[in-house]
C-alpha positions in Angstrom: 94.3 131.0 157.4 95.0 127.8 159.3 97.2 125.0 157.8 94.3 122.9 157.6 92.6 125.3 155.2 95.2 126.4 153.2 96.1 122.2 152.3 92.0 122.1 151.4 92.0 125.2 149.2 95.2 123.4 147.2 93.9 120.0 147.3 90.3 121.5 145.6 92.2 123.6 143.5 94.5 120.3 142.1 91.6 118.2 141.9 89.9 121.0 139.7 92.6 121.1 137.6 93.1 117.4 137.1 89.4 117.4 136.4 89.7 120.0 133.6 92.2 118.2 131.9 90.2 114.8 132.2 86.9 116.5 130.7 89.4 118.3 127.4 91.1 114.8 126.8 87.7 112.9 127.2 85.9 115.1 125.0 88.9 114.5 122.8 88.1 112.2 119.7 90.5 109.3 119.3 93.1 108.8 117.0 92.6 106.8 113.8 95.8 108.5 111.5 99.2 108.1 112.5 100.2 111.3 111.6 98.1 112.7 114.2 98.6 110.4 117.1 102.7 111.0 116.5 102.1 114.6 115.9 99.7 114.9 118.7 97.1 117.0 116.8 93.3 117.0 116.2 91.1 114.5 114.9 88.3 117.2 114.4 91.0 119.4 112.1 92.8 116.8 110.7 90.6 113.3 110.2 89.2 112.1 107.2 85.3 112.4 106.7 83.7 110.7 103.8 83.5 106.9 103.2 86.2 104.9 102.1 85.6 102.6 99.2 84.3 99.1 100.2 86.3 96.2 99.1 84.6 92.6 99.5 86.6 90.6 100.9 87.4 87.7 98.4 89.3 90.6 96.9 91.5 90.9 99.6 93.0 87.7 100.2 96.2 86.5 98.9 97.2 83.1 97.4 99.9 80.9 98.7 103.1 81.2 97.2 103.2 78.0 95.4 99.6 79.4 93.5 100.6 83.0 93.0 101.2 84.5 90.0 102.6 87.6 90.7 104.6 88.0 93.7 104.7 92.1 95.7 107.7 92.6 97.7 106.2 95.8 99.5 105.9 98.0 102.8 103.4 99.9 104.6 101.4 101.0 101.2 100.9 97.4 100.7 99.8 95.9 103.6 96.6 96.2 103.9 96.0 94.0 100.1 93.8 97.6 98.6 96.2 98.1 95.3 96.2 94.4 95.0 92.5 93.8 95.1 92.3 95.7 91.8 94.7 92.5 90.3 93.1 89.7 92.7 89.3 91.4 90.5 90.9 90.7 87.2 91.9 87.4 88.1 95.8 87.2 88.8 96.5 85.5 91.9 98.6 87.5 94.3 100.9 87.1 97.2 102.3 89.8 99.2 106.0 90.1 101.3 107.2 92.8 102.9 111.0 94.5 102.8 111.0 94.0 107.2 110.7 90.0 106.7 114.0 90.6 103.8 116.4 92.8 105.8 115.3 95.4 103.6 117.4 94.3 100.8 117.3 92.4 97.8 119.9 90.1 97.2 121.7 88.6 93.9 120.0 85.2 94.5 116.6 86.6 94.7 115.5 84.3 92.1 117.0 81.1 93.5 115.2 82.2 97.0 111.8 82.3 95.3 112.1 79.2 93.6 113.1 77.1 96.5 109.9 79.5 98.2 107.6 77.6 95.4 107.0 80.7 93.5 106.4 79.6 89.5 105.3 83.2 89.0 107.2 85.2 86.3 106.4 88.7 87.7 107.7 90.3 90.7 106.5 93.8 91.8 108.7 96.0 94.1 106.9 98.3 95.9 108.7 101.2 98.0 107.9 104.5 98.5 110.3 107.5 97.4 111.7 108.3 100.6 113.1 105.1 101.6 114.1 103.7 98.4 117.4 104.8 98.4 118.7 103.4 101.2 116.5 99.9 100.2 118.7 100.3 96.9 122.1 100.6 98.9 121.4 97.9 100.7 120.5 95.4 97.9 123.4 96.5 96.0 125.8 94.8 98.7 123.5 91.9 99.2 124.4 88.6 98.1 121.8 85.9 99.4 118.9 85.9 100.9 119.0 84.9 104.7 115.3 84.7 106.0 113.1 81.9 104.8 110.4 83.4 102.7 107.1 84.3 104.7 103.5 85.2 103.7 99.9 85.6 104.7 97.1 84.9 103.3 95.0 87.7 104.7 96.0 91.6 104.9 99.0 92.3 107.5 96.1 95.0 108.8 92.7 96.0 108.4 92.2 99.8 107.5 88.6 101.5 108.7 86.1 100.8 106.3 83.8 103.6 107.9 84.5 107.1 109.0 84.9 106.6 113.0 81.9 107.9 115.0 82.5 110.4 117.7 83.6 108.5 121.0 84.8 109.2 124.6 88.5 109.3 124.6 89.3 106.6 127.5 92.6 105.7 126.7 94.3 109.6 126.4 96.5 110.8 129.1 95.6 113.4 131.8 97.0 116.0 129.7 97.4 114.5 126.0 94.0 116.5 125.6 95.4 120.3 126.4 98.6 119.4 124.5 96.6 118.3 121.3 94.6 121.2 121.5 97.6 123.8 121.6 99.3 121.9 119.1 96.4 122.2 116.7 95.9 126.3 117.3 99.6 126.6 116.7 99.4 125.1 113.8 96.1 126.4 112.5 97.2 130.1 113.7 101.4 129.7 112.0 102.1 131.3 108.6 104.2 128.3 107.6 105.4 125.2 108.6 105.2 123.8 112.4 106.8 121.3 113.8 104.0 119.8 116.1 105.6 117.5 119.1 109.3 117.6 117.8 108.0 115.0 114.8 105.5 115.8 112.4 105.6 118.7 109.9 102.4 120.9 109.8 102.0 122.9 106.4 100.0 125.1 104.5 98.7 123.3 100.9 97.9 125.4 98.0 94.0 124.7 97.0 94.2 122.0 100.2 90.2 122.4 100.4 89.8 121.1 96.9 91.6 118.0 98.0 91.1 117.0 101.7 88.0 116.3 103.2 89.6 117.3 106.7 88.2 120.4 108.8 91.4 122.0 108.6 91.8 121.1 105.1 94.4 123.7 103.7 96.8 122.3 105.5 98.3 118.9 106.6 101.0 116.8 108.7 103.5 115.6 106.4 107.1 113.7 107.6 110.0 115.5 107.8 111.5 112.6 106.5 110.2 113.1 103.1 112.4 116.0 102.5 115.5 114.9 105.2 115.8 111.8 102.8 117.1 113.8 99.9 115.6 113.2 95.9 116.1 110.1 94.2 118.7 109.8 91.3 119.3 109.0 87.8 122.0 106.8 89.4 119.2 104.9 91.5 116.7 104.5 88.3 120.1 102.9 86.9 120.5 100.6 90.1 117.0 99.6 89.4 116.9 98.6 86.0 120.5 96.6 86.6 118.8 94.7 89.0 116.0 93.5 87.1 117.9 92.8 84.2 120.0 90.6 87.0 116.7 88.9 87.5 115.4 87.4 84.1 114.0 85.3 83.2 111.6 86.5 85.5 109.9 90.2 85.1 110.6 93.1 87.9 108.1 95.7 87.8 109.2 98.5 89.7 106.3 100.5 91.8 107.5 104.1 92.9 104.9 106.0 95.8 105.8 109.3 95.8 106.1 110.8 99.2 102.7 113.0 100.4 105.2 115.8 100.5 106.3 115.4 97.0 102.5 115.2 95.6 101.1 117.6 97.9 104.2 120.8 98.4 106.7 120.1 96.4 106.1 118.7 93.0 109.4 118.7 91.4 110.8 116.3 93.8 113.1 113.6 92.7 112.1 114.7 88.7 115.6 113.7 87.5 114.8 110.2 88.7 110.9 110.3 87.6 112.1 111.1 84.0 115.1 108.4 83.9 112.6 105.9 86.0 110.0 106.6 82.7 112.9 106.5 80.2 114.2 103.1 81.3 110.4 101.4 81.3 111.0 100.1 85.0 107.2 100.5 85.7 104.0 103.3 86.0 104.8 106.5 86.8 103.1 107.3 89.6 104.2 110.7 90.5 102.4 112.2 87.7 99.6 110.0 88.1 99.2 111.6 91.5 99.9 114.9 90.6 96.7 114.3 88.4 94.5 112.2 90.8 95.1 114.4 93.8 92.8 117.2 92.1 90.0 115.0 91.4 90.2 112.5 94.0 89.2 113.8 97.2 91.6 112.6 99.9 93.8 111.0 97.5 96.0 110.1 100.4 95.2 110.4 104.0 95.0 113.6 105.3 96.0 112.5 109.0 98.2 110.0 108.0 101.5 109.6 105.9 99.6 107.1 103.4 97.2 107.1 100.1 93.8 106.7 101.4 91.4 103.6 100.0 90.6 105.8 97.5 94.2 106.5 96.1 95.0 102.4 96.6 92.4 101.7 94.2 93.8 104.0 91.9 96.9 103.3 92.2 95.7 99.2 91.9 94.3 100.5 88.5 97.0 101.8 87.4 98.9 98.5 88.4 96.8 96.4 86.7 97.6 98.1 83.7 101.2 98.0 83.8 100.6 94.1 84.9 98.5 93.4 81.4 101.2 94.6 79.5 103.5 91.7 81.2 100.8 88.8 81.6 98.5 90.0 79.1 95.9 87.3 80.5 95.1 86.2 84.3 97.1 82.7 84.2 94.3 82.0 86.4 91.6 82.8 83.8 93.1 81.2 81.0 93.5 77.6 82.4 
C-alpha cells in the first residue's frame, strides 16, 4: 500500500468517525434539567413529560419593597415566584431576595436593614433548603450587619418551561457529549445501585419510582451527592432558628425548610431530629412530611432531571405557605384597605 493510500484510508476512517459521533450527539435531545446537563445523562430517560401547571402572569410578579407585605429571603426554590404566586392569588403583596445578594447570612440588624430598605411588612419568610442551611445558620450566627444594600426585582429571577420541550436537533452538544451521555445513561440504567455519572451526580434506584416520576427511566433518578455529604440538620440548628426570630420581633420570621430530593425520595428519616424540634418550636410548615405525602400523589413532585420541586410541587408547597401565612396575617393587608 503506498503512503498516499494508507493517509486516505485514515483520513475516511477519521472523518467517519467524527461523523458518527456528530449524527449520536445531534440526534441527542437537549438539556432542559440541570441534573442531567451536570451529570451528563439522557433527556429521553430522565426528562419530565407531562405539562406543568400554568401560572398567569399577574401572579408572578412581585411588589416593590416599599408596597410588600411579606418579604421571602430565598434561593434557587424561589426564584422563579411559583410558591409565591399561591400568596400574590390570595392577595398579599410579595417581594422576593435571595441569600447570594446577602452574603448568605443574616445579620443582628436585619431589621434595621429592612426598614431603611422601606419594608413596613411585618412578615419575613426564610426560605433554604435542608442541605445548605446549616452552613446559612453558621454564618448568620457570626453576623452583625448587613453590608449589601437591599436588591429586588419585580419579575422572576428566571422563567421555568411552561411546556414539555419538543424533540429538537442538538446543535450546541460537543463532538462527543453524545456517546458519553449515552454510556452514562446504560451504566446507570444497567447498575444495581448507585452511580456516580461524570464524577458529580448520583444516579439511584427509587422504591415505587414509576408511581412518582413521569421520566422514561422513572425508577430511578439523579440526586446530589451533596444532599447526603452535608450531614442532617440538628436540634441545635432548629434552636439557632427560633433565637433568631425571637431576635427579630416585632416583626414575624417564618421559617420555610425544602427537604433535599434525597431526603423525600431515598432516605426519609433524614434530618428527623431537627424535623420534630423544627415542628415543636412552631418555626414554620413542615414540609418534609408534607412531601413525604405529596410525592405519592403528585406526579413529578419534584423534577426528575433536576435537583428542584417541579411547578407542580411549588404550587403545593405555595399552598401550604399560604396557610402558615393566614395564621400570621389573617387578611391580605392588601384586601382589607
Amino acid at each position: 500500500m503506498t503512503p498516499a493510500k494508507l493517509w486516505l484510508r485514515i483520513f475516511l476512517a477519521g472523518f467517519a468517525l467524527i461523523c458518527g459521533l456528530l449524527i449520536v450527539t445531534l440526534k441527542t435531545p437537549p438539556f432542559y434539567g440541570d441534573m442531567t446537563r451536570i451529570g451528563l445523562l439522557s433527556e429521553n430517560a430522565f426528562g419530565w413529560t407531562i405539562e406543568p401547571p400554568q401560572v398567569p402572569t399577574e401572579y408572578l410578579q412581585a411588589s416593590p419593597v416599599a408596597q410588600a407585605d411579606v418579604l421571602v429571603i430565598g434561593d434557587s426554590f424561589s426564584m422563579s415566584n411559583r410558591w409565591q404566586s399561591e400568596l400574590t392569588r390570595a392577595g398579599y403583596r410579595v417581594t422576593t431576595i435571595f441569600w447570594g445578594q446577602i452574603d448568605e447570612a443574616l445579620c443582628s440588624d436585619l431589621n434595621a436593614w429592612l426598614d431603611q430598605a422601606g419594608f413596613r411588612g411585618k412578615l419575613v419568610i426564610v426560605e433554604s433548603v435542608e442541605r445548605l442551611l446549616a452552613d446559612r445558620l453558621a454564618n448568620t450566627q457570626k453576623c452583625a450587619k448587613m453590608q449589601k444594600p437591599f436588591s429586588a426585582g419585580l419579575k422572576p429571577f428566571f422563567a421555568p418551561l411552561d411546556h414539555v420541550p419538543a424533540p429538537a436537533i442538538n446543535w450546541d452538544g460537543k463532538l462527543t457529549s453524545g456517546l458519553n451521555i449515552y454510556r452514562n445513561t446504560e451504566r446507570a440504567r444497567k447498575a444495581d445501585g448507585d452511580f456516580l455519572s461524570n464524577k458529580r451526580i448520583l444516579v439511584r434506584p427509587v422504591a415505587d419510582g414509576c408511581s412518582m416520576f413521569s421520566s422514561r427511566l422513572c425508577d430511578r433518578a439523579p440526586f446530589w451527592p451533596a444532599d447526603d455529604e452535608n450531614g442532617e440538620l440538628t436540634v441545635q440548628h432548629a434552636a439557632q432558628m427560633r433565637a433568631f426570630g425571637e431576635s427579630q420581633r416585632p416583626r414575624s420570621i417564618l421559617w420555610m425548610v425544602i427537604p433535599n430530593k434525597t431526603t423525600v425520595y431515598v432516605k426519609p428519616e433524614h434530618s428527623k431530629d431537627f424535623v420534630t424540634a423544627f415542628d415543636e418550636a412552631g418555626l414554620g410548615p413542615d414540609l418534609f412530611s408534607l412531601s413525604q405525602e405529596k410525592k405519592k400523589t403528585v406526579l413529578d413532585y419534584y423534577f426528575p432531571n433536576d435537583t428542584h420541586l417541579s411547578m407542580h410541587g411549588q404550587l403545593v408547597v405555595g399552598q401550604r405557605m399560604l396557610e402558615a401565612v393566614r395564621k400570621i396575617l389573617p387578611v391580605a393587608p392588601s384586601k382589607a384597605s
